[in-house]
C-alpha positions in Angstrom: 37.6 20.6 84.2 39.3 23.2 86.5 42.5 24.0 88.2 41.8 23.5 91.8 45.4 24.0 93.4 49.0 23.2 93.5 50.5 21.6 96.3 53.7 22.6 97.7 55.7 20.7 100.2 57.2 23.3 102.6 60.1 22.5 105.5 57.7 25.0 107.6 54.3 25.7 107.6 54.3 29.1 109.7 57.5 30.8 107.3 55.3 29.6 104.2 52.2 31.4 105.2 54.0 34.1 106.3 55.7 34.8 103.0 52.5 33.8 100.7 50.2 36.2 102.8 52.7 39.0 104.2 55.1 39.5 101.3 52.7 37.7 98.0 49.8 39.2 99.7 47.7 36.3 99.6 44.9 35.1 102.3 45.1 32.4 104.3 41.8 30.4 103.3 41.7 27.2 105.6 44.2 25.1 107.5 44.0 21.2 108.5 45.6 19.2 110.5 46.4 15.7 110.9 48.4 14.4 113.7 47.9 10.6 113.0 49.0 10.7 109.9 51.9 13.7 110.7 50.7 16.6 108.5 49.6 20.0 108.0 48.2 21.8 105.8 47.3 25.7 104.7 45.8 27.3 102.0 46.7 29.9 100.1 45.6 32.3 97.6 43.7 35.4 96.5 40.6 34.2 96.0 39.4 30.3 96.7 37.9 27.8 94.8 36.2 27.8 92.4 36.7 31.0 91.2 40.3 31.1 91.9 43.1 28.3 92.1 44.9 27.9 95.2 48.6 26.6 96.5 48.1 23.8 99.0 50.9 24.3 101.3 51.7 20.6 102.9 53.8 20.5 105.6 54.9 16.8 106.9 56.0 16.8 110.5 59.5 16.2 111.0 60.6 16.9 107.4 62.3 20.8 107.1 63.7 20.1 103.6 63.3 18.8 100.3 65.1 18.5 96.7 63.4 20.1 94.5 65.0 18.3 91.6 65.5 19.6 88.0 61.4 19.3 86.8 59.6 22.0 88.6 59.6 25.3 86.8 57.5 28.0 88.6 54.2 29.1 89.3 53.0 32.1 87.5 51.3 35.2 88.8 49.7 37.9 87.3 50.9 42.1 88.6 49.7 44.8 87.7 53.7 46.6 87.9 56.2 44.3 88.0 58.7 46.8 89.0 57.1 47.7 92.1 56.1 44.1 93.3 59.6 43.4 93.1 60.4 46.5 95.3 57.5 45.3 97.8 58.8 41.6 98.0 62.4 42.7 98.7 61.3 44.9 101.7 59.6 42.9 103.2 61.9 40.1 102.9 61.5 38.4 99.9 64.2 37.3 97.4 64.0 39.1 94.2 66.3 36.4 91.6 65.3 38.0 88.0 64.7 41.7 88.4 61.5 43.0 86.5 62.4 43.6 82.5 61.6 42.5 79.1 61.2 39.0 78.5 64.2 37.9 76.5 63.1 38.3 73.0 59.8 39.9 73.9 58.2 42.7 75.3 56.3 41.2 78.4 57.9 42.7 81.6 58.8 39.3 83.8 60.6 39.3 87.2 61.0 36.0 89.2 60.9 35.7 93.0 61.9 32.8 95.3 59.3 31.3 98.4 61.7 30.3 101.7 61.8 26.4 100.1 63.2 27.7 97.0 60.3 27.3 94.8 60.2 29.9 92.0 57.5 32.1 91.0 57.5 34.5 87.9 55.8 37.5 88.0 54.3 38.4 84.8 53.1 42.3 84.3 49.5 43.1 82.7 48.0 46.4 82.8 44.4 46.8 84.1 
């Protein structure tokens, strides 16, 4: 077994890609749509299957918002400098929420940024 993707509903397609390929510096790697049954999707990543997991980003036409209720943590993505991908997202538009330090209790340096839905991410630093 493998980790394919992750699916994320988003309130807008276009925004999402933008900020998973302009700010997180994904690719986009294929889009469908489905008129009939009113959805779209796009996905994302930086690499695609099956080497590398993807985020599915599903977009159903009509809806622009969603609760994202209390059992969704984050997804996780490996940086090389978690200080300066914090300074990257915020210029171009991102919201940095946990600045780039020690994990409490650790020495891992963790930062956490927030997608335009308000789903979290945590950066996590590891040296080449």
């Amino acid at each position: 077994m493998r980790l394919l993707h992750t699916m994320l509903r988003v309130g807008d397609l276009q925004r999402s890609i933008d900020f998973y390929t302009r700010i997180m510096g994904m690719r986009l790697l294929r889009t469908t749509e489905r008129p009939e049954q009113k959805y779209s999707l796009a996905f994302v990543g930086y690499g695609s299957n099956p080497d590398h997991a993807e985020i599915e980003l599903t977009y159903n036409h009509g809806v622009s918002h969603y609760e994202l209720g209390s059992a969704y943590g984050h997804i996780a993505i490996e940086v090389p400098d978690a200080y300066a991908a914090c300074e990257r997202i915020r210029a171009g538009g991102g919201a940095v929420t946990r600045e780039a330090g020690p994990v409490q209790g650790g020495t891992t340096v963790i930062a956490f940024v927030t997608d335009p839905d308000g789903y979290k991410i945590e950066l996590i630093e590891r040296k080449p």
